[in-house]
Structures are given as structure tokens and as C-alpha cells.
Residue, then its C-alpha position, 0 to 999 in steps of 0.5 A: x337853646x343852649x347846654x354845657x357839655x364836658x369833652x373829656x380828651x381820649x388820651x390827654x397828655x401830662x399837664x393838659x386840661x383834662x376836660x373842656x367846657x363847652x356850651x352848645x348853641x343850635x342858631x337857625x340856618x347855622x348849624x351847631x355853635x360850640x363855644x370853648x372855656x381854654x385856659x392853656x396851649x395844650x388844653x385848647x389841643x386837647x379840647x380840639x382831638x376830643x371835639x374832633x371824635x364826632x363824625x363830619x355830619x354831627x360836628x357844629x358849623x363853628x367853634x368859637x375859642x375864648x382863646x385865639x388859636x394860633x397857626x400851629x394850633x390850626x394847622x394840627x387841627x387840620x392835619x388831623x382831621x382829612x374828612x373836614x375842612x377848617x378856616x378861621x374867620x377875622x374874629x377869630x372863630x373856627x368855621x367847619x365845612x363837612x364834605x360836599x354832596x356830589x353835584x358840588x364836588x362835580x362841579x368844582x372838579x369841572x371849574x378847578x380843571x377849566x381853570x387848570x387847563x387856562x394855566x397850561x397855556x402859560x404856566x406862569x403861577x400856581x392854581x390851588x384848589x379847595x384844599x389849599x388855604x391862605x393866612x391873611x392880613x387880617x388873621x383869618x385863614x380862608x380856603x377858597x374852591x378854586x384859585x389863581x395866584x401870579x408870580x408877582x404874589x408867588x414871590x412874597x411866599x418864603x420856600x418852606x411855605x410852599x411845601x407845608x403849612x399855609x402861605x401868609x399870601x391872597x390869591x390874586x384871582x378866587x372862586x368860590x362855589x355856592x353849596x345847597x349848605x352854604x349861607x348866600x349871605x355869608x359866603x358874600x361875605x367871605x367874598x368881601x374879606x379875599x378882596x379886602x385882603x388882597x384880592x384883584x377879582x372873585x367869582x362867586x357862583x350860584x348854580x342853584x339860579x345860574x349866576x356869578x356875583x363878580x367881585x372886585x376892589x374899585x367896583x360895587x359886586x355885579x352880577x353876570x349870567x348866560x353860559x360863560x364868563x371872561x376873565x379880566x386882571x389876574x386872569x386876562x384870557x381866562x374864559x369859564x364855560x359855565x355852561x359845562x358848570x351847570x350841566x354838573x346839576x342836572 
């Protein structure tokens, strides 16, 4: 099913569009998909602020643009908008993650702070957690749930990326934590786009069946099971107690 609908902007600037068409797709297991007829910078802008409006439960699961959005565009968006989380896939459309239920965001808490602690042992690197995000070769922008990057990495990072916006970098070690929302197929998927763009080794963790799919570049994804799992590469000495991570779904 869908419908074209007419977001008109709360307070359009000069020389903006001053309404956006938007035709609204309901896909099955999806969610919501908006997709947007831009015609300038500053209506896709515009179009963004109107769109953004709707509460974090009723806003649609993608946003496709007919026109790219660029990194600024992308990171306006994001910086206006705390309460949502904003990634832009290879193809270019914009993928929206609403707030996690409890139990997920207790157990990312657990994994970012096992991961955090691993790094206090050396301190060499920097850990981010799920409100960091990355460009990639690819022209995505993906945000991981945890993740681990070497000073080798750090190095190709200029000074003002550090300190704003989002670093054009991989991390070298990436987890991310399967939600009940999420799409097994789809997060796979994003799995396989951190390992072609860089990516040593990633973790995707599945509490609901209490298993990690390890993913690396020279091997088809495994799967590992039983109360932890041991780093290797990136993370040589790393050991996440996912005993301690499935306690947080009880």
C-alpha cells in the first residue's frame, strides 16, 4: 500500500521547497518507507526538519531521497534529532533506529563496558560505542553497537574528525547486538558491508538463541556458543563473558 502525502516545513527558510512529496510505503517486517522527490540542498533540509516533527515510535524504518544526501546534510540530521539514530546505507538511503527496549540497551552497556575495560589494559586505541558513527569506502555511514579501532587506523583519522562530525575510517574490531526489531537478515548484511569496507573481525550477537556469528575477510561467518568468546586480530586478548551478556534478558 502506498500514498503521497505533503510535509510542509514548521519554519521554511527563504528560497527553500516549501512542501515535499513524499510517498509512504508500509513493507512487511520493515516498517514505514518514505520515499522523497527533492529538488535542491536546502529542500532536502527543509524536507528532513518536517519529516523529523514525528515522534521516534511513528517515524518509518527508512527514508529514501531521490537525491544523495551528502555528509553535512546527514550530519544536521543527526544532530538535530538526539532521540533517533541515523545511518546511510551504500545505496544511499537513510536507515532510522528508534530507541532500544531495556534489555538490549542493558546488554550493550555490559558489552561496551567489558570492551572498555579490555582496553584499559593497554590503552592503546579508542573504543566507541553505539553513538559513534563512520564514513566508509563505500559511501555508507554505519554506526556500530560497540567497536575497537587500532592506532594504525587512529593515524589515517585528520585531527578536526576527531572531535566532530564522523571520521572517514573502519573500525578494526565491530560488534553489533541483534534487537527484537532488528531484521537477522539485514544486520547480516550490515555485517558483510564493516568487513568489505575494512573490517579485521565482527561479533554479531543474538541473545534471543544465545549465539555470536564471527565474521571476518578470509573466512565464510561462523557460529560460536557456550558463555564467552576470545578475540583474536584487533582484539588478541579480548574475552567477552557472554554469560554476563545474556543475564541482561532474564
Amino acid at each position: 500500500m502506498s500514498e503521497t502525502t505533503n510535509f510542509i516545513p514548521a519554519t521554511p527558510s527563504p528560497g527553500c521547497i516549501q512542501t515535499c512529496h513524499l510517498t509512504v510505503r508500509r513493507c512487511r517486517g520493515a516498517g514505514q518507507v518514505i520515499r522523497c522527490d527533492i529538488r535542491n540542498e536546502r529542500g532536502t533540509l527543509s524536507a528532513m526538519n518536517a519529516l523529523l516533527h514525528l515522534d521516534a515510535e511513528a517515524m518509518p524504518r527508512s527514508i529514501v531521497w531521490d537525491e544523495p544526501v551528502s555528509d553535512l546534510q546527514l550530519e544536521t540530521l543527526c544532530a538535530a534529532n538526539d532521540a533517533l539514530q541515523f545511518e546511510r546505507t551504500k545505496e544511499g538511503d537513510i536507515r532510522v533506529n528508534p530507541p532500544t527496549a531495556l534489555t538490549t540497551s542493558d546488554g550493550n552497556s555490559e558489552i561496551n563496558q567489558q570492551l572498555r575495560l579490555w582496553w584499559k589494559t593497554h590503552r592503546r586505541g579508542k573504543v566507541a560505542d553505539s553513538n559513534g558513527g563512520f564514513y566508509l569506502k563505500d559511501g555508507s555511514m554505519l554506526s556500530p553497537d560497540a567497536a575497537y579501532l587500532t592506532p594504525k587506523a587512529l593515524k589515517t583519522v585528520p585531527a578536526k574528525e576527531m572531535k566532530k562530525g564522523f571520521p572517514h575510517v573502519c573500525p578494526d574490531f565491530v560488534i553489533e547486538l541483534l534487537s527484537a526489531s532488528d531484521s537477522l537478515q539485514e544486520t547480516q548484511q550490515k555485517m558483510e558491508d564493516w568487513v568489505a569496507n575494512g573490517a579485521s573481525l565482527g561479533w554479531l550477537i543474538q541473545p534471543a538463541k544465545r549465539r555470536v556469528f564471527v565474521y571476518s575477510p578470509t573466512e565464510t561467518p561462523v557460529i560460536v556458543t557456550g558463555d564467552s568468546i576470545q578475540g583474536s586480530g584487533p582484539v588478541e586478548g579480548f574475552t567477552l563473558d557472554l554469560a554476563e551478556v545474556w543475564s541482561c534478558y532474564r
